[in-house]
BALUMGU-724149 format. One record per residue (C-alpha): residue number from 1; residue in three letters; x, y, z. Coordinates in pm, 1 decimal, padded with zeros to 6 digits. Example, Ala and Ser with C-alpha at 12.3 -4.5 7.8 and 13.67 -1.06 7.14 Angstrom:
<ketis>
[1; ALA; [01230.0; -00450.0; 00780.0]]
[2; SER; [01367.0; -00106.0; 00714.0]]
</ketis>
This chain:
<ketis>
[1; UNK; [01027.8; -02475.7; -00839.0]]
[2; UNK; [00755.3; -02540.6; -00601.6]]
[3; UNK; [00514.0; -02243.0; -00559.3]]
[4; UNK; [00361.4; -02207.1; -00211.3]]
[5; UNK; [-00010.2; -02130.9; -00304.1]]
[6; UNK; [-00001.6; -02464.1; -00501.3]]
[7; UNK; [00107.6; -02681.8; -00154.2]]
[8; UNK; [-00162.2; -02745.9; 00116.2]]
[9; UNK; [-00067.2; -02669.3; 00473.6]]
[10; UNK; [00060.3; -03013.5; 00555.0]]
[11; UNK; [00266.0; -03019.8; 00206.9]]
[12; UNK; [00432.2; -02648.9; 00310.4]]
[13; UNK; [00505.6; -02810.4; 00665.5]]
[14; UNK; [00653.6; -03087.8; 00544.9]]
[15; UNK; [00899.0; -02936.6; 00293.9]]
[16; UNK; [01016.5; -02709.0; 00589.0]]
[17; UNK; [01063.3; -02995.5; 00754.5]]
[18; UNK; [01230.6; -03237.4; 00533.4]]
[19; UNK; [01493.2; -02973.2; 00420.2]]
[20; UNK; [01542.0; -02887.3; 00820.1]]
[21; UNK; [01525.5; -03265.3; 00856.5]]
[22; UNK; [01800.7; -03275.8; 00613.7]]
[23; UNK; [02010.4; -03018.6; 00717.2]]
[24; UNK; [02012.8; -03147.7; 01046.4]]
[25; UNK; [02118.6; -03491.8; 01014.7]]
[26; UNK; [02408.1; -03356.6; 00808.0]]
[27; UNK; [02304.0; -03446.1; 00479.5]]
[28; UNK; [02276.7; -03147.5; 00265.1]]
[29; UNK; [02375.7; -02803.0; 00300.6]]
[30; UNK; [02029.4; -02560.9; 00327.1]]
[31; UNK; [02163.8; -02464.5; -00040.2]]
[32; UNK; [02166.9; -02816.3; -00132.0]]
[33; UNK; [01812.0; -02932.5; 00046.4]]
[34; UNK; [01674.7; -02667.2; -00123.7]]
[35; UNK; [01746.9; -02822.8; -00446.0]]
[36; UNK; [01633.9; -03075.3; -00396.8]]
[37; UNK; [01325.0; -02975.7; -00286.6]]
[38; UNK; [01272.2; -02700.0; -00528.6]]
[39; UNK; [01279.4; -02418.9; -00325.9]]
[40; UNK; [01486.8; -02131.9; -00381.7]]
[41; UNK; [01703.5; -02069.2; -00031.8]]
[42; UNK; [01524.3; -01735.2; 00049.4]]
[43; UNK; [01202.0; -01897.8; -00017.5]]
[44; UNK; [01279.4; -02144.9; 00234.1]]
[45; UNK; [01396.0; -01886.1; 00507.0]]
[46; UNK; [01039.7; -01775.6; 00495.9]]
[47; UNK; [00835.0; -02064.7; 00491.5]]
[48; UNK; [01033.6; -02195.0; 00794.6]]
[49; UNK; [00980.8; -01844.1; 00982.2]]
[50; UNK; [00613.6; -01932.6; 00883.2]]
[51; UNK; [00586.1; -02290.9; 01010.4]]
[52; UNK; [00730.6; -02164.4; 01307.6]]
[53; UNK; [00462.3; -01921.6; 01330.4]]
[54; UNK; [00199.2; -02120.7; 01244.0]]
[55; UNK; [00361.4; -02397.0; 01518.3]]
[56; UNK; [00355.9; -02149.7; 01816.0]]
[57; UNK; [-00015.5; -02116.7; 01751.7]]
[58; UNK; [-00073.6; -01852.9; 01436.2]]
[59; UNK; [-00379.6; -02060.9; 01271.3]]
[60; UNK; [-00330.8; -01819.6; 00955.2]]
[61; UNK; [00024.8; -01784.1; 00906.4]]
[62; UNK; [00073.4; -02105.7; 00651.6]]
[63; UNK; [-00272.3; -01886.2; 00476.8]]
[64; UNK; [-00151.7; -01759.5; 00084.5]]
[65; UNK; [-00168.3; -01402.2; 00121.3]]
[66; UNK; [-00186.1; -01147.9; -00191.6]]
[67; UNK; [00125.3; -00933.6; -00254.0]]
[68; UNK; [-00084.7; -00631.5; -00326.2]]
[69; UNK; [-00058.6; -00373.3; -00053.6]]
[70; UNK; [-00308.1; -00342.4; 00190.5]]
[71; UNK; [-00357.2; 00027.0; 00109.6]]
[72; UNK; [-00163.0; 00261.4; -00092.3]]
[73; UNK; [00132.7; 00460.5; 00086.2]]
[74; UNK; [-00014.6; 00809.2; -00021.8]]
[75; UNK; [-00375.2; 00771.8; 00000.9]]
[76; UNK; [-00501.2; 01007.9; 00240.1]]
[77; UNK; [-00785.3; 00905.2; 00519.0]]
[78; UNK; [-01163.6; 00984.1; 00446.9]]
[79; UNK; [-01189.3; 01181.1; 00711.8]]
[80; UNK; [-00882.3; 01430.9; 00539.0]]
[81; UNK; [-01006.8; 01374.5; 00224.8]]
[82; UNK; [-01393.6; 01487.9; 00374.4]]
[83; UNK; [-01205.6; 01794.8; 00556.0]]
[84; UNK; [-01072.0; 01885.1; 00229.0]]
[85; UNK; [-01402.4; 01921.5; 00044.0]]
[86; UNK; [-01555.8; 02100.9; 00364.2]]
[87; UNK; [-01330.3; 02340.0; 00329.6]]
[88; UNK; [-01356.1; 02399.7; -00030.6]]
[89; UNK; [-01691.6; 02438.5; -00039.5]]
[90; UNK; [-01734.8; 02716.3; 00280.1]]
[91; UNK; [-01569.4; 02963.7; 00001.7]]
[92; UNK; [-01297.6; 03084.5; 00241.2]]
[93; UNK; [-01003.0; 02947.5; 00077.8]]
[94; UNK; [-00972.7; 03100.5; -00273.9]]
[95; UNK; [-00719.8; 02777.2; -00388.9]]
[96; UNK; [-00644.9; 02425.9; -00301.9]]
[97; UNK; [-00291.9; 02594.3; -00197.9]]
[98; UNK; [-00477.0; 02776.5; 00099.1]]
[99; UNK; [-00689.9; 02488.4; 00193.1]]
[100; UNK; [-00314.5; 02277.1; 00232.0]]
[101; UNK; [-00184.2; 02514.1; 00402.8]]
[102; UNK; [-00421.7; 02603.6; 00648.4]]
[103; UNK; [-00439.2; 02215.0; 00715.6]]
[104; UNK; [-00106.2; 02215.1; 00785.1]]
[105; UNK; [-00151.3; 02461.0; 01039.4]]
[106; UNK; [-00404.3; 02209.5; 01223.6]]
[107; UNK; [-00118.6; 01937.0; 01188.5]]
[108; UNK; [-00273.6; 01737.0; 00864.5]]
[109; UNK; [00010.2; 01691.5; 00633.5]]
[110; UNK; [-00129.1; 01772.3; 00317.9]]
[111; UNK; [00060.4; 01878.0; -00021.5]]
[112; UNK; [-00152.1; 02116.1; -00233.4]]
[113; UNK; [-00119.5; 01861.1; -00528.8]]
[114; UNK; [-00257.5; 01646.1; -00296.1]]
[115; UNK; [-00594.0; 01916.6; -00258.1]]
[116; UNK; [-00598.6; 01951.8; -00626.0]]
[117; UNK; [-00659.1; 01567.0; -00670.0]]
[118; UNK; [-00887.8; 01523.4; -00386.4]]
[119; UNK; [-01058.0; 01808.3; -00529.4]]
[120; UNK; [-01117.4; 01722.5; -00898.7]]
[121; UNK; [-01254.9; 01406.4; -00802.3]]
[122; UNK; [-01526.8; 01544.4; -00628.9]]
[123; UNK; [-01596.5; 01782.3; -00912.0]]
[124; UNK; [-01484.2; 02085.4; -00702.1]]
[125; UNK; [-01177.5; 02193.8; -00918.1]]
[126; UNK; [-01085.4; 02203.2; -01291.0]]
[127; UNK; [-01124.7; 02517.5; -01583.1]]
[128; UNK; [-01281.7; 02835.9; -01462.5]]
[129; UNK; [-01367.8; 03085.5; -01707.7]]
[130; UNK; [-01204.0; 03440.1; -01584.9]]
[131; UNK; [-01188.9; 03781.7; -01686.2]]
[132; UNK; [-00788.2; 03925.1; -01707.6]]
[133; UNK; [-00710.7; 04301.8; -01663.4]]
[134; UNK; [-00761.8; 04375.6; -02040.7]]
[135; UNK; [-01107.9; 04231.1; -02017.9]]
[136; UNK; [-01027.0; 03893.6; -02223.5]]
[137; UNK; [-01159.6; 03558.6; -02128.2]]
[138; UNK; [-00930.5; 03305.8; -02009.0]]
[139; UNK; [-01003.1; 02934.4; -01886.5]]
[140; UNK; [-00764.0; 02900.3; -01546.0]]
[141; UNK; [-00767.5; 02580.1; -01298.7]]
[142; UNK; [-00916.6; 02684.9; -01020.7]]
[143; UNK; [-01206.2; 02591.7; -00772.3]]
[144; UNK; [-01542.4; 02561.5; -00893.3]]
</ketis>
């Protein structure tokens, strides 16, 4: 099998365009071309969308590009994330629960899981020491 990041830009045009040439002229079927080639078929559905691309004037579409996301679906902006830590540290929310909320209120999505993260890893929640009704010590989670 032929791996794209291995081919340089002429190669990748020119196995689109040999299997289309092939195809074309009767030949092969695309399953067959592809074969040949070594390309899987789906593989070959998206180079040609990309030669195409690259064709009609898209200088980086034939460019390898990582399959790592660009960001991460649930990672919330710095500017949220900022908000969060502001609020934590006026004292007027007594729990990550009440800073989420009231940030829904303002229209912020915000899950208070998502406050308790935010907020341990700027060293603003974890184990508070309290005093319980019957005077004992307990360690709770709570803001710092």
């Amino acid at each position: 099998m032929i791996r794209w990041r291995e081919l340089s830009k002429e190669e990748r045009v020119r196995v689109v365009k040999g299997i289309d040439a092939g195809v074309g002229a009767g030949y092969w079927t695309v399953a067959e071309a592809c074969a040949e080639f070594g390309v899987d078929r789906s593989t070959y559905y998206r180079w040609r969308e990309r030669v195409a691309r690259y064709e009609s004037g898209d200088a980086r579409a034939l460019d390898a590009r990582s399959s790592r996301p660009r960001r991460h679906g649930r990672r919330k902006r710095d500017d949220v994330r900022g908000e969060v830590v502001r609020l934590a540290k006026t004292g007027e929310f007594g729990s990550p629960t009440a800073i989420a909320r009231y940030l829904r209120e303002q229209g912020t999505s915000m899950h208070p899981g998502t406050a308790i993260r935010i907020l341990e890893v700027e060293g603003l929640y974890g184990y508070v020491s309290k005093v319980d009704r019957a005077g004992n010590r307990r360690k709770v989670r709570g803001l710092l």
